[in-house]
PDB file of N, CA, C and O in Angstrom:
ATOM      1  N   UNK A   1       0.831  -1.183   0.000  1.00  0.00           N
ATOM      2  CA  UNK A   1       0.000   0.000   0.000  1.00  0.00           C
ATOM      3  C   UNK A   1       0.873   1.243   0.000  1.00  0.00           C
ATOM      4  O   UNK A   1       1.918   1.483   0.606  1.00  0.00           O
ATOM      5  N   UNK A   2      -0.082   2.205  -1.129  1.00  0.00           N
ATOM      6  CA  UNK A   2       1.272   3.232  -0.814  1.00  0.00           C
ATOM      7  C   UNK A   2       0.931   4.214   0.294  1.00  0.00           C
ATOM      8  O   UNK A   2      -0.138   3.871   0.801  1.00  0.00           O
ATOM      9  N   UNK A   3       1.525   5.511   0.971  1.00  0.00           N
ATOM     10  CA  UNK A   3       1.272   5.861   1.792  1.00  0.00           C
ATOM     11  C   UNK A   3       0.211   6.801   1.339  1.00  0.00           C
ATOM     12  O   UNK A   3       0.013   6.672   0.131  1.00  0.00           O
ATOM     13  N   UNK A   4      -0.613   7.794   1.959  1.00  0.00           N
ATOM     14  CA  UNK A   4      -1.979   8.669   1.709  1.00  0.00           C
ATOM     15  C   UNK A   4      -0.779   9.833   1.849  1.00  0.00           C
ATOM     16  O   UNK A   4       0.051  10.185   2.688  1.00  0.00           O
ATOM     17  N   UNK A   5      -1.263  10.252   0.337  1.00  0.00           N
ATOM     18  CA  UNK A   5      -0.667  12.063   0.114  1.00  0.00           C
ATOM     19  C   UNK A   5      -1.617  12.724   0.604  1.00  0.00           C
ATOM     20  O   UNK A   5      -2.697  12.298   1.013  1.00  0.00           O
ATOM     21  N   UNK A   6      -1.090  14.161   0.559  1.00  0.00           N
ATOM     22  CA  UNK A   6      -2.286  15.530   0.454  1.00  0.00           C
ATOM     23  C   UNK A   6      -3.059  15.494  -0.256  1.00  0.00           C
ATOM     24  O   UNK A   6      -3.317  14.381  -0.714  1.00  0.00           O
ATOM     25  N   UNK A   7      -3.804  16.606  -0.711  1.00  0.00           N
ATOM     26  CA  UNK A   7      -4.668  17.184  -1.434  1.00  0.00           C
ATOM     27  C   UNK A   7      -3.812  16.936  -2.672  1.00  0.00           C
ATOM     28  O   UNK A   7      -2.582  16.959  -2.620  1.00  0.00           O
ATOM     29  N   UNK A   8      -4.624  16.655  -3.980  1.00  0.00           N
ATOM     30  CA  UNK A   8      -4.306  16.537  -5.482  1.00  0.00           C
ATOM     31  C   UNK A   8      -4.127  18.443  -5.663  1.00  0.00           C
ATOM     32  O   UNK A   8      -3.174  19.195  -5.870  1.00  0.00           O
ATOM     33  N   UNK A   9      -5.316  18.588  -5.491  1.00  0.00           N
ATOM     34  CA  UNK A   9      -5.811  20.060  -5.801  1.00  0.00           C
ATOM     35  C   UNK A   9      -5.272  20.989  -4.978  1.00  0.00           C
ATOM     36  O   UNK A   9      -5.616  20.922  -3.798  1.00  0.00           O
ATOM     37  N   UNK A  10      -4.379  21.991  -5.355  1.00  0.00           N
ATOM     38  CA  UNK A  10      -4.571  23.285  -4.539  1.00  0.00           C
ATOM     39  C   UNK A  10      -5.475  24.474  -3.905  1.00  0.00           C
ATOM     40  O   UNK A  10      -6.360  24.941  -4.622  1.00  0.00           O
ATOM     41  N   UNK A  11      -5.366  24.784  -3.112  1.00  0.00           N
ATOM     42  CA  UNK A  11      -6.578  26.162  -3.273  1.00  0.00           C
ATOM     43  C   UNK A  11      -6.177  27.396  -3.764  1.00  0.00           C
ATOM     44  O   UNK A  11      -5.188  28.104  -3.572  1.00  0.00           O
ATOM     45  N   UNK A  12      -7.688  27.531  -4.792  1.00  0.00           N
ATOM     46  CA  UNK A  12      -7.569  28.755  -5.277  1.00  0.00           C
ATOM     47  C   UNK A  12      -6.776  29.774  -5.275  1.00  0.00           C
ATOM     48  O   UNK A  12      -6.280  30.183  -6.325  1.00  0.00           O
ATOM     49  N   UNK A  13      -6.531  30.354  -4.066  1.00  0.00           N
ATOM     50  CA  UNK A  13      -5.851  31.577  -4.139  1.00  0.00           C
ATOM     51  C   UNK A  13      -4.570  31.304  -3.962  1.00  0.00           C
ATOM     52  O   UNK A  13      -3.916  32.346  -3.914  1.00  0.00           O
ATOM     53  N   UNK A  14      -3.756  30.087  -3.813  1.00  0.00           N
ATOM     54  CA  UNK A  14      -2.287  29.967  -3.557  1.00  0.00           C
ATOM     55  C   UNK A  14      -2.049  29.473  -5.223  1.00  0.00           C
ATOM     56  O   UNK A  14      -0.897  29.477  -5.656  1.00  0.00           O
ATOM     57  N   UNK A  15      -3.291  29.017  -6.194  1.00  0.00           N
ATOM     58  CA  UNK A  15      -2.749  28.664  -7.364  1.00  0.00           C
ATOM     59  C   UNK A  15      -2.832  29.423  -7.704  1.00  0.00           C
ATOM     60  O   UNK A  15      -2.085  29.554  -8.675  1.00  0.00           O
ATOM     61  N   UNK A  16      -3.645  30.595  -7.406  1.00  0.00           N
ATOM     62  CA  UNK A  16      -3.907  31.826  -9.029  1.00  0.00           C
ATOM     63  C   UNK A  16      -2.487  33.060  -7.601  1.00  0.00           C
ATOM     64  O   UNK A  16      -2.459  34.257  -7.888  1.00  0.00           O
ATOM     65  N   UNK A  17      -1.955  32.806  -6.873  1.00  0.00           N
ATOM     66  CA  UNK A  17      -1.619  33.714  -6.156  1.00  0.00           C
ATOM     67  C   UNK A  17       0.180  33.306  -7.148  1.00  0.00           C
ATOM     68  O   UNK A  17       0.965  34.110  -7.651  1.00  0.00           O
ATOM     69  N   UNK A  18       0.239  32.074  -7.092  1.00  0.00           N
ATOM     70  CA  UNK A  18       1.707  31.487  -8.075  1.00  0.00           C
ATOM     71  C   UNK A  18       1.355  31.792  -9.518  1.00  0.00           C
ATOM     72  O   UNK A  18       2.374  32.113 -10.131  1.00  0.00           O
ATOM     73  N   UNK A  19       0.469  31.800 -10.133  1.00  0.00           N
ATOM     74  CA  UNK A  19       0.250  31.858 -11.466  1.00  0.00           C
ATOM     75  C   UNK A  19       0.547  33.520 -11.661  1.00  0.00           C
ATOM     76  O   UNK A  19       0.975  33.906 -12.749  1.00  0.00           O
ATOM     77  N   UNK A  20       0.314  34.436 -10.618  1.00  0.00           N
ATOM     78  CA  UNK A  20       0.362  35.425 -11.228  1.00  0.00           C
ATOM     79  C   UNK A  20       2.241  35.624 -11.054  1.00  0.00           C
ATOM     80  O   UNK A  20       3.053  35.936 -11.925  1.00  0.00           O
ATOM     81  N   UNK A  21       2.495  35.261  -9.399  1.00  0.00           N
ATOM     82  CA  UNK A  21       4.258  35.211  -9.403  1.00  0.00           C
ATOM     83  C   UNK A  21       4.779  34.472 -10.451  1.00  0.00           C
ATOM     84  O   UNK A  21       5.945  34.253 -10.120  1.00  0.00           O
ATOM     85  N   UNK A  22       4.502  33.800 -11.881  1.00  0.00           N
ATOM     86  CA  UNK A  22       5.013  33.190 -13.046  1.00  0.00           C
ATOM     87  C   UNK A  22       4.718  34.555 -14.056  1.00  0.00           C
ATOM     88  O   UNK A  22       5.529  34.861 -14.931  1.00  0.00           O
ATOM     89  N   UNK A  23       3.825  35.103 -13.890  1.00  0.00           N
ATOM     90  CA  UNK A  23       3.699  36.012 -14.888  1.00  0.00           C
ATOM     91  C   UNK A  23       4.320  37.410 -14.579  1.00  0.00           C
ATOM     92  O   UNK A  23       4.564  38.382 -15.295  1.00  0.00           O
ATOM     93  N   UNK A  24       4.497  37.134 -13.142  1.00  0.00           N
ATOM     94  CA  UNK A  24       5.855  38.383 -13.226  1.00  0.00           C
ATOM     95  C   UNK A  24       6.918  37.841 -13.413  1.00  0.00           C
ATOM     96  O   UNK A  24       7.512  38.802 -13.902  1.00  0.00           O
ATOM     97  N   UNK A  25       7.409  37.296 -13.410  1.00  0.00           N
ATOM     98  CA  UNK A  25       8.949  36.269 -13.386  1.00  0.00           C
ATOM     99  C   UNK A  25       9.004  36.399 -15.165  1.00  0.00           C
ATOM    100  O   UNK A  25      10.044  36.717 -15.743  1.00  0.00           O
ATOM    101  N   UNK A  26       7.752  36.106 -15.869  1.00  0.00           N
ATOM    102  CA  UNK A  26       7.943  36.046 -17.550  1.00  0.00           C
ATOM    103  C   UNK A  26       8.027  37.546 -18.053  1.00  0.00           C
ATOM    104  O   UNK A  26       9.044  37.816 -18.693  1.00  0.00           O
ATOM    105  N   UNK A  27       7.063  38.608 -17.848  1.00  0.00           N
ATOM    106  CA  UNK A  27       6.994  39.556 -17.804  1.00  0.00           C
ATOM    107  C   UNK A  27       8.541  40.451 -18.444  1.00  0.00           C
ATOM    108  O   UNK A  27       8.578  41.358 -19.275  1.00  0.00           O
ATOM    109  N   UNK A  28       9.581  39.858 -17.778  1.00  0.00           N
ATOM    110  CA  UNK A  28      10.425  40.681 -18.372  1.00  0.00           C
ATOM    111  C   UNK A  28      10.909  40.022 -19.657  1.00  0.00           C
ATOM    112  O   UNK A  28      11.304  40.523 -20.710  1.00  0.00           O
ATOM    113  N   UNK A  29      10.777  38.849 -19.301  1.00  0.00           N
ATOM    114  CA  UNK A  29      11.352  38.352 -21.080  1.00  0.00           C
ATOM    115  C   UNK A  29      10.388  38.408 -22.110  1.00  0.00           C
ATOM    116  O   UNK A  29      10.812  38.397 -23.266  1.00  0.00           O
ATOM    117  N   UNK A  30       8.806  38.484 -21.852  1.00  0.00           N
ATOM    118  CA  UNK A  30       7.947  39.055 -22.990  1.00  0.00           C
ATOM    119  C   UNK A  30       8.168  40.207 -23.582  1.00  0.00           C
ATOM    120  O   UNK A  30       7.857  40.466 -24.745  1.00  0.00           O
ATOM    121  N   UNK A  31       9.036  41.379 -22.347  1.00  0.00           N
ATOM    122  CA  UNK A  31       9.019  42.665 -22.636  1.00  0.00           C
ATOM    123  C   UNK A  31      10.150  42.834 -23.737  1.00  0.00           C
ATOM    124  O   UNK A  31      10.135  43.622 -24.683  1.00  0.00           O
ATOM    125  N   UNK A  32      11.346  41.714 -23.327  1.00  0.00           N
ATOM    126  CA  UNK A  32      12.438  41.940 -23.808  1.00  0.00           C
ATOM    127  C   UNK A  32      12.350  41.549 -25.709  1.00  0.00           C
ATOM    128  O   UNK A  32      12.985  42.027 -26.649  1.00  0.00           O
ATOM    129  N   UNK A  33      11.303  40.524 -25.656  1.00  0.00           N
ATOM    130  CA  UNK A  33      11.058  39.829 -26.953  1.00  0.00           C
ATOM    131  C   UNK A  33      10.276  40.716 -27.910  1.00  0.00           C
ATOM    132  O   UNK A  33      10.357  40.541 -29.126  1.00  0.00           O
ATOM    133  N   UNK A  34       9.606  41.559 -27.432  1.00  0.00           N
ATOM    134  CA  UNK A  34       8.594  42.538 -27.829  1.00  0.00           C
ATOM    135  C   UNK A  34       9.410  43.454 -27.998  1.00  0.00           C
ATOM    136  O   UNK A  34       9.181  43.944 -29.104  1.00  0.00           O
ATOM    137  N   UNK A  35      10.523  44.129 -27.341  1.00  0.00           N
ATOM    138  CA  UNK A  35      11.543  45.028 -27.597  1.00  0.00           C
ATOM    139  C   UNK A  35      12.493  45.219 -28.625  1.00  0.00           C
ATOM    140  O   UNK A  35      13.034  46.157 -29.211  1.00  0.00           O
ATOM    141  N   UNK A  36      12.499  43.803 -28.629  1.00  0.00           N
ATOM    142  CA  UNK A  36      13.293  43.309 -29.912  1.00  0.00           C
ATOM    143  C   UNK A  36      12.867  43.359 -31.397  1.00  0.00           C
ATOM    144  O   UNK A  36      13.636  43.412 -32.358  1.00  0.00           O
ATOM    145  N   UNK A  37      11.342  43.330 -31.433  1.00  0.00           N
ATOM    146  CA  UNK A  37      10.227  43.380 -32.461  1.00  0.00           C
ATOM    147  C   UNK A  37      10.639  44.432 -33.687  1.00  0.00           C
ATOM    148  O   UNK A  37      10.503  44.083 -34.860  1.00  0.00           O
ATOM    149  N   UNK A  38      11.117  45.657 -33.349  1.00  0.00           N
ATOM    150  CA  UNK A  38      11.562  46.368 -34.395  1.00  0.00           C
ATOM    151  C   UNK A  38      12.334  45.953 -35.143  1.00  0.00           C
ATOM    152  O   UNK A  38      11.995  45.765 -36.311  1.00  0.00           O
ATOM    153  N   UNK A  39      13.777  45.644 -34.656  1.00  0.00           N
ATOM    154  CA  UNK A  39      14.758  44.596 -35.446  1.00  0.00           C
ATOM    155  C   UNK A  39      14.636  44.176 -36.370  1.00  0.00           C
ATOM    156  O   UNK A  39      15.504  44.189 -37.242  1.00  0.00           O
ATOM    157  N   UNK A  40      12.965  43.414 -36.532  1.00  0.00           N
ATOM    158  CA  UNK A  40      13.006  42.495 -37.438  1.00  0.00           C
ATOM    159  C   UNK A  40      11.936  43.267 -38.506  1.00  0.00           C
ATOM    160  O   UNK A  40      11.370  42.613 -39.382  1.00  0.00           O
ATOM    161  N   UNK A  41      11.711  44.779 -38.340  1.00  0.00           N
ATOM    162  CA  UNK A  41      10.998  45.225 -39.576  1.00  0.00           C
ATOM    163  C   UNK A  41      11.876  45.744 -40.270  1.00  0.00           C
ATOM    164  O   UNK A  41      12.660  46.654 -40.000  1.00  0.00           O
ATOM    165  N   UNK A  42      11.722  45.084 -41.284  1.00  0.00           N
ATOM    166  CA  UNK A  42      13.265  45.502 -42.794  1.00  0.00           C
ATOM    167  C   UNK A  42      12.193  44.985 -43.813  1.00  0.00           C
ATOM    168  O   UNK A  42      11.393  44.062 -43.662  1.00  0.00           O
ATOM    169  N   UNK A  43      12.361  45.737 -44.791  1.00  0.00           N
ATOM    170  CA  UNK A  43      12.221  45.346 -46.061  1.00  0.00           C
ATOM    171  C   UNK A  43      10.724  46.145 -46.411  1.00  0.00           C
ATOM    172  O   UNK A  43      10.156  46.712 -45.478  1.00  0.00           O
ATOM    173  N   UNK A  44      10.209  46.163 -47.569  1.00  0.00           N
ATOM    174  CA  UNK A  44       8.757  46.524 -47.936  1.00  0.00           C
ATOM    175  C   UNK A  44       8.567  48.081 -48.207  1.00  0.00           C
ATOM    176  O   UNK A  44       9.587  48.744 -48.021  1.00  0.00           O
ATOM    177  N   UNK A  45       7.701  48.612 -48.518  1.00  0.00           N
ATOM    178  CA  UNK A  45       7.465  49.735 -48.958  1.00  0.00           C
ATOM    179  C   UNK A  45       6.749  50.771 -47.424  1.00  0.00           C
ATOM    180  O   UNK A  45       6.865  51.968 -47.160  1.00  0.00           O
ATOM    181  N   UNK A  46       6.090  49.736 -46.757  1.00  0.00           N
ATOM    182  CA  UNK A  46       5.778  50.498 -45.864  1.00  0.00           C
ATOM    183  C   UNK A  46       6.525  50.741 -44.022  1.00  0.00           C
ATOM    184  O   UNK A  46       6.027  50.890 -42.907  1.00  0.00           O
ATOM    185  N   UNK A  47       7.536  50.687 -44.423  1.00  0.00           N
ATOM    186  CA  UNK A  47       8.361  50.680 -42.853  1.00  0.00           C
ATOM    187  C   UNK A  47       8.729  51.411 -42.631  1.00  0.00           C
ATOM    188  O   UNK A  47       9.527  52.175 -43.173  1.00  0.00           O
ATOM    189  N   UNK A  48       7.913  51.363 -41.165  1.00  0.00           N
ATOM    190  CA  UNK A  48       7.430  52.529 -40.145  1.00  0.00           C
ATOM    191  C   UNK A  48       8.824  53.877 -39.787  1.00  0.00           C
ATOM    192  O   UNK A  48       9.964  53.806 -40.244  1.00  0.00           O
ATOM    193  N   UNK A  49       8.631  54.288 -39.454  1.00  0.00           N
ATOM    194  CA  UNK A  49       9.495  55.776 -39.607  1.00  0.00           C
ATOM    195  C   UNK A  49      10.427  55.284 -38.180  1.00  0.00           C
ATOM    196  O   UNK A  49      10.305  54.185 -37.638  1.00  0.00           O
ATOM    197  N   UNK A  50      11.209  56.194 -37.814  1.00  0.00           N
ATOM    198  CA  UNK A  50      11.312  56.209 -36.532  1.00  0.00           C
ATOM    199  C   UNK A  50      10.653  56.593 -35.465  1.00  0.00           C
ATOM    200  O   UNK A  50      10.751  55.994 -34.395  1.00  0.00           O
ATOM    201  N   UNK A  51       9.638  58.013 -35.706  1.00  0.00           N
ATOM    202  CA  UNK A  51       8.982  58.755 -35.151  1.00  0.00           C
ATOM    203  C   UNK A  51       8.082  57.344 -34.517  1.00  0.00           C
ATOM    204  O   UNK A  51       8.199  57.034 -33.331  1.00  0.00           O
ATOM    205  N   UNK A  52       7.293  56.653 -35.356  1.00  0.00           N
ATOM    206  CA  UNK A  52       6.516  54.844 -35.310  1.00  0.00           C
ATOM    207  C   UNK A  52       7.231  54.153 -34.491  1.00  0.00           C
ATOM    208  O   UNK A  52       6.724  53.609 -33.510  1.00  0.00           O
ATOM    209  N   UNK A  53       8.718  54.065 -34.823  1.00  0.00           N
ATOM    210  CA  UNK A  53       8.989  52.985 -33.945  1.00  0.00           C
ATOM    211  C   UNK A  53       9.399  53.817 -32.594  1.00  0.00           C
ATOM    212  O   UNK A  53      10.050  53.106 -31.829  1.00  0.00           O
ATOM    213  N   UNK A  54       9.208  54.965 -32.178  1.00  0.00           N
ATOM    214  CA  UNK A  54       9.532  55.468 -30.644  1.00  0.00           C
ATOM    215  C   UNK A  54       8.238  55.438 -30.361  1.00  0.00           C
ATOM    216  O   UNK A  54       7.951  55.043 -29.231  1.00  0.00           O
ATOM    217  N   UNK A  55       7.557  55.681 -30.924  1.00  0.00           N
ATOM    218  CA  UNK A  55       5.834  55.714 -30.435  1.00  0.00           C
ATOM    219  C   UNK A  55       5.761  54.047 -29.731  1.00  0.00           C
ATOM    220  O   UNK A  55       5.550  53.723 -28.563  1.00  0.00           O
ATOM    221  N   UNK A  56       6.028  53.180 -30.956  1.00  0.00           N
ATOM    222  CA  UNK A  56       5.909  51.433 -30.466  1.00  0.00           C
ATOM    223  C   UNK A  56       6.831  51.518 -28.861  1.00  0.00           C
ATOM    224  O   UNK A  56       6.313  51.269 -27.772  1.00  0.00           O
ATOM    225  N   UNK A  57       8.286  51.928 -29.071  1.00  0.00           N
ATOM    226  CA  UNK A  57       8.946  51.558 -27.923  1.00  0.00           C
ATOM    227  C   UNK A  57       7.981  52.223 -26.629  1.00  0.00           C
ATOM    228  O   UNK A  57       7.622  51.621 -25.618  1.00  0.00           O
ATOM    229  N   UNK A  58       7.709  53.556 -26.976  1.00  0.00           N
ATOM    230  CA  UNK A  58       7.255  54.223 -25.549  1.00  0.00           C
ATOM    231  C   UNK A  58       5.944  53.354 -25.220  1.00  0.00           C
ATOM    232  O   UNK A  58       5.806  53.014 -24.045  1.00  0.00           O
ATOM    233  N   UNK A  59       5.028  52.988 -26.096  1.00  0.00           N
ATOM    234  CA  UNK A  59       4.295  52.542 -25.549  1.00  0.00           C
ATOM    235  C   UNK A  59       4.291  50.963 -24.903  1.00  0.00           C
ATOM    236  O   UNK A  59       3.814  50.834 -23.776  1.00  0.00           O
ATOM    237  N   UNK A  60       4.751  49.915 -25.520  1.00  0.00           N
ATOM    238  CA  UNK A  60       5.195  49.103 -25.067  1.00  0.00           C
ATOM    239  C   UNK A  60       5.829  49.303 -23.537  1.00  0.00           C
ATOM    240  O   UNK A  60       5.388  48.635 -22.601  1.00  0.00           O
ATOM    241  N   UNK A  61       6.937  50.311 -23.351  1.00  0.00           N
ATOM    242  CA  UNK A  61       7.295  50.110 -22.053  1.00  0.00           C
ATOM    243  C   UNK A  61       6.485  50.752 -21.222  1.00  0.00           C
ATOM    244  O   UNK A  61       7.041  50.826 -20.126  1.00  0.00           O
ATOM    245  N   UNK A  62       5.008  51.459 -21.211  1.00  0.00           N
ATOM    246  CA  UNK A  62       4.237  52.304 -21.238  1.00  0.00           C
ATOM    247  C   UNK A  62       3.303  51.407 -20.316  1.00  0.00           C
ATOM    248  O   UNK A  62       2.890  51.773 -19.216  1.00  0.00           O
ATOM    249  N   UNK A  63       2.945  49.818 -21.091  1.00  0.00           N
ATOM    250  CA  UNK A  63       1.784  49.161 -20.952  1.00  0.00           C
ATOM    251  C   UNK A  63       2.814  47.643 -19.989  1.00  0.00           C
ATOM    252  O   UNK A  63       2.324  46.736 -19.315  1.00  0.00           O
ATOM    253  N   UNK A  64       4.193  47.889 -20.283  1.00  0.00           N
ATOM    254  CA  UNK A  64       4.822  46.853 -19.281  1.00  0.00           C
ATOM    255  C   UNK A  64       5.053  47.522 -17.596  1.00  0.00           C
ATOM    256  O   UNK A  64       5.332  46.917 -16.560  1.00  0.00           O
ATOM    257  N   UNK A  65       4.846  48.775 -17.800  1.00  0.00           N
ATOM    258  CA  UNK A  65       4.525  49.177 -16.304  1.00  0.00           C
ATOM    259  C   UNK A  65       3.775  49.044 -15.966  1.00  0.00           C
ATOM    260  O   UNK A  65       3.765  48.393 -14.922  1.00  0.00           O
ATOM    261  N   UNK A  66       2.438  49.540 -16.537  1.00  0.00           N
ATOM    262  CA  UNK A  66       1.365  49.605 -16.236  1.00  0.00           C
ATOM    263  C   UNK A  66       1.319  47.653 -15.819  1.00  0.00           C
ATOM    264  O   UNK A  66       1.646  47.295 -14.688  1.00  0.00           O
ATOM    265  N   UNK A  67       1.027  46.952 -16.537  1.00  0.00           N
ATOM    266  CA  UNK A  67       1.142  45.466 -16.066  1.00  0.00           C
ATOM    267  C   UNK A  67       1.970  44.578 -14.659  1.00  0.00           C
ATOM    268  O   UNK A  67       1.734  43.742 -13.787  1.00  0.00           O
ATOM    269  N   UNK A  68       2.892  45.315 -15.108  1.00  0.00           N
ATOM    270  CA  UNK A  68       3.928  45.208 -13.897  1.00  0.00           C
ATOM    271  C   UNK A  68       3.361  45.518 -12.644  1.00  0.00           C
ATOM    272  O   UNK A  68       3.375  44.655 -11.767  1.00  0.00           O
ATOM    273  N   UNK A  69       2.652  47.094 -12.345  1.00  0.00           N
ATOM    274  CA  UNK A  69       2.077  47.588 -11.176  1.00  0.00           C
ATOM    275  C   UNK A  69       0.968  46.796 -10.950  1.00  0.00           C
ATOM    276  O   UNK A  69       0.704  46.616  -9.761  1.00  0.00           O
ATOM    277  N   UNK A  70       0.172  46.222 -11.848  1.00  0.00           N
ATOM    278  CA  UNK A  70      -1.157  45.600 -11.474  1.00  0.00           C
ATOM    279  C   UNK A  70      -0.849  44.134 -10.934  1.00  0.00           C
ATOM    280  O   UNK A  70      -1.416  43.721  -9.922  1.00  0.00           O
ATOM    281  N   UNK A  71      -0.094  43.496 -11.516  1.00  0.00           N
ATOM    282  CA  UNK A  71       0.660  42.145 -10.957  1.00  0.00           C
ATOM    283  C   UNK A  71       1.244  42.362  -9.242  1.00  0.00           C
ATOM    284  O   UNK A  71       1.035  41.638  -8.269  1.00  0.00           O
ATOM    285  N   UNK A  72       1.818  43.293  -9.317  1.00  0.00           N
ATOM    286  CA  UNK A  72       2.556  43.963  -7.657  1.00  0.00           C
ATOM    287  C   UNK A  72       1.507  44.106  -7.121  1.00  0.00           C
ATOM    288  O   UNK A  72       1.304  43.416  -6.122  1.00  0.00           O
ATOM    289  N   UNK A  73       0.426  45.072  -7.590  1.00  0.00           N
ATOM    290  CA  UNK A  73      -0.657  44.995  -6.380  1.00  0.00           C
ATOM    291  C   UNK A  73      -1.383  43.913  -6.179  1.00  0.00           C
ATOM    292  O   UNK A  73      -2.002  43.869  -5.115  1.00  0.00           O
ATOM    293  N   UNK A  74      -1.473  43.066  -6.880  1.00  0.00           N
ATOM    294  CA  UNK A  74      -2.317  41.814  -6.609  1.00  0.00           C
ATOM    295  C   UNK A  74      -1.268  40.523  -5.532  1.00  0.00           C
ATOM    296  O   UNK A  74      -1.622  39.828  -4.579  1.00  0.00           O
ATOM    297  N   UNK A  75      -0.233  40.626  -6.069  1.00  0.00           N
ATOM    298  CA  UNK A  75       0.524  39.379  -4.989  1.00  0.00           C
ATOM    299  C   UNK A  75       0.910  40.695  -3.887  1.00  0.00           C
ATOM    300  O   UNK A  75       1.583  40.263  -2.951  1.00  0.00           O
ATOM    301  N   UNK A  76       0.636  42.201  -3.788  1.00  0.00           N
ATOM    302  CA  UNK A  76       1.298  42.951  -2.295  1.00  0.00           C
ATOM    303  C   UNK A  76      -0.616  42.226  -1.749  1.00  0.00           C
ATOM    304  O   UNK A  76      -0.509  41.592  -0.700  1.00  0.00           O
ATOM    305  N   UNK A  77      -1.675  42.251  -2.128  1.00  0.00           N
ATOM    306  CA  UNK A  77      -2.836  41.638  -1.348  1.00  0.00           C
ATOM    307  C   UNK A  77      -2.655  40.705  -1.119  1.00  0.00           C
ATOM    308  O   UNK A  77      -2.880  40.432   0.060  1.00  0.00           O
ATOM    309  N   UNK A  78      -2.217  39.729  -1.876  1.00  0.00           N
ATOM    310  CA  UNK A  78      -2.263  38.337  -1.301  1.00  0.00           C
ATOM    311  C   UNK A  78      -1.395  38.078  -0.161  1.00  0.00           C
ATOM    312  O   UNK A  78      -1.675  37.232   0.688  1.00  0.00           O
ATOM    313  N   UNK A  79      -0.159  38.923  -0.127  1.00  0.00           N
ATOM    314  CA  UNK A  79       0.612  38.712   1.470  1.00  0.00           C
ATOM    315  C   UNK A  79      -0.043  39.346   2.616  1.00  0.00           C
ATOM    316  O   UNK A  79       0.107  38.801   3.710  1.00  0.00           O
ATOM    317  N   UNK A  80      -0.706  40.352   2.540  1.00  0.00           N
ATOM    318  CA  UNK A  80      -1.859  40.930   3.261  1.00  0.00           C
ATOM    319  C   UNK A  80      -2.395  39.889   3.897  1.00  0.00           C
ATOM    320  O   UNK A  80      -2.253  39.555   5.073  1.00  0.00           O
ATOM    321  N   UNK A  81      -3.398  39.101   2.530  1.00  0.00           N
ATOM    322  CA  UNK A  81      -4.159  38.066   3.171  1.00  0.00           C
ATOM    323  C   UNK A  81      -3.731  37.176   3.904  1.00  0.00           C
ATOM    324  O   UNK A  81      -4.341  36.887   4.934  1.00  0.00           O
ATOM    325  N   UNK A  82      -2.415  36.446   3.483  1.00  0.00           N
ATOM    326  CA  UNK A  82      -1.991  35.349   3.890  1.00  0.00           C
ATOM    327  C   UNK A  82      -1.667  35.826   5.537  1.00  0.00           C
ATOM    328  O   UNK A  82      -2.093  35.224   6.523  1.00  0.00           O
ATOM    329  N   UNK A  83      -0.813  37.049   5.558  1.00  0.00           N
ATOM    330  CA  UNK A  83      -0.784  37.328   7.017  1.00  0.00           C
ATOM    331  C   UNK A  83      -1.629  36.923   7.954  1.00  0.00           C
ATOM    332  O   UNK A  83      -1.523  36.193   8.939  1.00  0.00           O
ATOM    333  N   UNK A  84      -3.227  38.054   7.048  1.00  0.00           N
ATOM    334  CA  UNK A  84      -4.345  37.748   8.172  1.00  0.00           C
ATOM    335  C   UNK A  84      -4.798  36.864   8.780  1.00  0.00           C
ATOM    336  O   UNK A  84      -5.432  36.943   9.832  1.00  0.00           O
ATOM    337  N   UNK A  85      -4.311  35.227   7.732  1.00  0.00           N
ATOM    338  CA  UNK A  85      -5.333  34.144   8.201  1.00  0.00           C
ATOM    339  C   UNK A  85      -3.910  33.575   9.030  1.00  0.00           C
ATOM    340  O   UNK A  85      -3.892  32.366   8.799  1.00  0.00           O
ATOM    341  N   UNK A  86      -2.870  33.885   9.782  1.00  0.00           N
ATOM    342  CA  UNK A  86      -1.913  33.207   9.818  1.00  0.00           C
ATOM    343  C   UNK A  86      -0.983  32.312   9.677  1.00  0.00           C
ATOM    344  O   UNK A  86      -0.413  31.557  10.465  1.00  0.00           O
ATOM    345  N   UNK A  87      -0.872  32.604   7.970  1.00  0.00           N
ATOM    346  CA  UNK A  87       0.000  32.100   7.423  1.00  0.00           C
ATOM    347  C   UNK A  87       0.010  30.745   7.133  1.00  0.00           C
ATOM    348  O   UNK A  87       0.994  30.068   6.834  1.00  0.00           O
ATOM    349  N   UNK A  88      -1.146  30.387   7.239  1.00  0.00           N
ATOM    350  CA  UNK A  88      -1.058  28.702   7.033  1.00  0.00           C
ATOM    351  C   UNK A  88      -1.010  28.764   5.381  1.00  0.00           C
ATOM    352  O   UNK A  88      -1.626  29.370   4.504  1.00  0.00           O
ATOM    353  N   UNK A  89       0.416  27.484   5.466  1.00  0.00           N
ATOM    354  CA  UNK A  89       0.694  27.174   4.064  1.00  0.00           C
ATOM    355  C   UNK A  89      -0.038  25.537   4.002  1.00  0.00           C
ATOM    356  O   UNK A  89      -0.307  24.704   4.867  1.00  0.00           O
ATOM    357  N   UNK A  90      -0.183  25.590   2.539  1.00  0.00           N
ATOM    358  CA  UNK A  90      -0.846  23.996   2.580  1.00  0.00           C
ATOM    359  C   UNK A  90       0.048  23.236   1.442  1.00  0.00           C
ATOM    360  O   UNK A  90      -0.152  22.048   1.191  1.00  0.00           O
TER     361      UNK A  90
END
């Protein structure tokens, strides 16, 4: 017989509380891959000016803050929470 594990399943808020700490952890290499995106416009009749591609850069790093801050405030609540209920990890 083998021995009785835990729970299969996690709870909710410690899986979506890690899912979002993965999407900050990726966050910078999406940004970096997306940064890179100009690089690869060459060729064709219609490629974008520079004036276009500072518009792309500013906004891009524009909407990776903005993402960034909303990710921070969501795992700075979840340590909040976790405090409140004392810290029980499962």
């Amino acid at each position: 017989m083998s021995p009785e594990h835990g729970p299969v399943f996690l709870a909710r808020r410690t899986y979506r509380r890690r899912r979002l700490a993965d999407g900050a952890r990726l966050l910078p290499v999406l940004g970096g891959v997306l940064f890179c995106l100009p690089l690869l416009w060459k060729g064709g009749a219609t490629l974008p000016g520079t004036a276009e591609t500072m518009f792309y850069i500013f906004g891009l790093w524009a909407v990776l803050v903005v993402i960034s801050g909303v990710i921070s405030r969501h795992l700075r609540a979840g340590d909040a929470d976790e405090g409140a209920a004392g810290g029980e990890e499962g």
